[in-house]
C-alpha positions in Angstrom: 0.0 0.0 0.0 1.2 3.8 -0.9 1.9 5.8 1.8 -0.3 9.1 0.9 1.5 11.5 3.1 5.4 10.7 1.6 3.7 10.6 -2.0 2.4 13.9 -1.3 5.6 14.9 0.0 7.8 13.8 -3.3 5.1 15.7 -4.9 5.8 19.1 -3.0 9.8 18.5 -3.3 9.3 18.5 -7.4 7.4 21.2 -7.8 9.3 22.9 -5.4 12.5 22.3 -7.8 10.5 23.9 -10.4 9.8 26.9 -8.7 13.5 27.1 -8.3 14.5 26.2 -11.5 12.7 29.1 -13.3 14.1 31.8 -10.1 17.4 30.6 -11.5 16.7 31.0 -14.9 14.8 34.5 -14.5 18.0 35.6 -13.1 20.1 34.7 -16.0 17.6 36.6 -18.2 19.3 40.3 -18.6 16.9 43.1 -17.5 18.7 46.2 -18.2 20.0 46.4 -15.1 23.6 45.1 -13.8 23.1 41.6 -12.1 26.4 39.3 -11.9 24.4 36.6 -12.0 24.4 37.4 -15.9 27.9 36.2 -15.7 27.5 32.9 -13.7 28.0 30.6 -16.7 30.6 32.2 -17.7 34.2 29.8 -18.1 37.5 31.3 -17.8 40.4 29.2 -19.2 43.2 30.0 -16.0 46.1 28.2 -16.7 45.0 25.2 -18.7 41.2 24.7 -17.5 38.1 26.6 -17.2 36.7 27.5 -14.3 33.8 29.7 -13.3 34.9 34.1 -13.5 34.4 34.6 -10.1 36.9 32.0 -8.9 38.9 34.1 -10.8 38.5 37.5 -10.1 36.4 39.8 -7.9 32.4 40.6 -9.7 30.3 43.6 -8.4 27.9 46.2 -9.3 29.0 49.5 -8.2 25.7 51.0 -10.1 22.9 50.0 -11.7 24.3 50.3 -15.2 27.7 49.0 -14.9 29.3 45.3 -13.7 32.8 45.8 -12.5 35.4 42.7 -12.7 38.7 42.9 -10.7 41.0 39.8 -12.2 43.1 38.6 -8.6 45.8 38.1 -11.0 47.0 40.6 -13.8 47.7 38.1 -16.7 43.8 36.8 -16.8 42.7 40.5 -17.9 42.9 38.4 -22.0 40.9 35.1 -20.8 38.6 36.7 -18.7 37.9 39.6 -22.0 37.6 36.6 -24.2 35.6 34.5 -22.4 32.9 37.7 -21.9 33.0 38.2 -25.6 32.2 34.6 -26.5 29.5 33.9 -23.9 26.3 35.2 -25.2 26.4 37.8 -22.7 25.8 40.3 -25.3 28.4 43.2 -24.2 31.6 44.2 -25.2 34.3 44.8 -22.0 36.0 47.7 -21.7 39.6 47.0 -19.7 41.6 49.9 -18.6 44.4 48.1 -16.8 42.6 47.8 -13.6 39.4 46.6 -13.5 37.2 45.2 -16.6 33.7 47.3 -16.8 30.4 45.8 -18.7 28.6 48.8 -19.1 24.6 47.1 -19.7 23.1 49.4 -22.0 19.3 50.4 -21.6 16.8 47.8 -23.7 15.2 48.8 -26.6 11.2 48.0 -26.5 12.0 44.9 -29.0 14.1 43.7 -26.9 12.2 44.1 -23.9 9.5 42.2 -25.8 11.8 39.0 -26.5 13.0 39.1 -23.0 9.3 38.9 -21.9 8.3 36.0 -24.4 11.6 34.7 -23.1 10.5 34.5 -19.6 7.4 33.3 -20.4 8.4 30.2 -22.0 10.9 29.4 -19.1 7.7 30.0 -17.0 5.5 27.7 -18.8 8.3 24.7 -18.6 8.0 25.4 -15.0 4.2 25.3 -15.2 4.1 21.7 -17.3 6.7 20.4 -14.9 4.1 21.3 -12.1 1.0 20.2 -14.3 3.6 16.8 -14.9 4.0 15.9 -11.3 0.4 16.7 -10.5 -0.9 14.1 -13.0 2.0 11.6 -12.1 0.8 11.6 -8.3 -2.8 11.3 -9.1 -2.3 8.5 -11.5 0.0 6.4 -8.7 -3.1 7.6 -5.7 -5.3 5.4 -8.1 -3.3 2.5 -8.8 -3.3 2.8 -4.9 -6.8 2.2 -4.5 -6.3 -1.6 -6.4 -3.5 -2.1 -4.0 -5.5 -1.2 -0.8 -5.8 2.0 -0.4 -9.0 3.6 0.7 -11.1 5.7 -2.3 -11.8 8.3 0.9 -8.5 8.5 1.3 -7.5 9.0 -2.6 -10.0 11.2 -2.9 -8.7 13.4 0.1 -5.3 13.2 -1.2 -6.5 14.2 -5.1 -7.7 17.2 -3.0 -4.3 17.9 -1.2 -2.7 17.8 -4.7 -5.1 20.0 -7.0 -4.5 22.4 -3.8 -0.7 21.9 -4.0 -0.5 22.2 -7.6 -2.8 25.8 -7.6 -0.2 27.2 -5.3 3.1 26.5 -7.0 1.1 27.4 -10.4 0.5 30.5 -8.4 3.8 31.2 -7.3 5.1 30.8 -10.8 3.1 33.2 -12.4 4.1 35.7 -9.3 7.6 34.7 -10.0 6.6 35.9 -14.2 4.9 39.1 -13.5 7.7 40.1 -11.5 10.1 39.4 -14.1 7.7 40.8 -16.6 7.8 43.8 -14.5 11.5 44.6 -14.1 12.0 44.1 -17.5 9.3 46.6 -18.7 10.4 49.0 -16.5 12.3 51.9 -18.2 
């Protein structure tokens, strides 16, 4: 026999990992304003093997149009320009000898646009993976019922999951609009 409560539970733990799989990817996506998380995939080759930048060298914002990279050691200012300008970051460094500047330039309404649609297809993956999970636990609460388990209590449980499901669906169209809304913002 199924034990409802741990099904219930794996349910909440996956749609939980969607939730934060699109907050992961939402912070990838560029919204005009300098976020170093734009740079987290980024792979510096230091001395023979690529590593993430900021093992490499210090990353901060010191305003809200500019990310500021300080390389620990002089000779990575090349790798670390190189590996900027073949990411898909989208902006050229500038390097004056010190420090290596991305300045983000505003978004042009287009672009905003694309970034939008952008979000919203990270957001729906999110929502299928939540609709997935949904119909994956309701399908194993009534194979339960041949193996024992009470139609009650499948019943109650079907409950516990439409209620789950509506409030990770919920969060990840929160998560959307707030996305939606930094990136319109001008």
């Amino acid at each position: 026999m199924i034990d409802v409560k741990e099904t219930l539970g794996q349910a909440q733990e996956k749609m939980e990992e969607a939730v934060m799989y699109l907050e992961e990817a939402l912070a990838h996506i560029r919204a005009g304003k300098a976020n170093v998380k734009i740079l987290d995939g980024i792979r510096v080759d230091s001395y023979g093997s690529l590593v993430p930048l900021n093992q490499v060298a210090a990353v901060n914002t010191p305003d809200a149009r500019t990310i500021a990279i300080k390389p620990w050691d002089k000779s990575m200012f090349r790798p670390i320009e190189k590996a900027i300008i073949d990411s898909n970051v989208g902006i050229t460094p500038e390097n004056n000898g010190e420090i290596i500047r991305l300045g983000i330039p505003p978004l042009t309404e287009e672009r905003r646009k694309e970034l939008a649609k952008q979000c919203g297809k990270e957001a729906e993956q999110a929502k299928v993976s939540v609709r997935n999970t949904r119909r994956e636990i309701i399908e194993k609460l009534k194979k339960g019922i041949k193996d024992g388990l009470s139609e009650d209590l499948e019943k109650d449980a079907e409950g516990d999951m439409q209620k789950m499901h509506d409030k990770y669906i919920k969060k990840v169209e929160e998560l959307l609009a707030a996305k939606e809304k930094e990136i319109m913002t001008v």
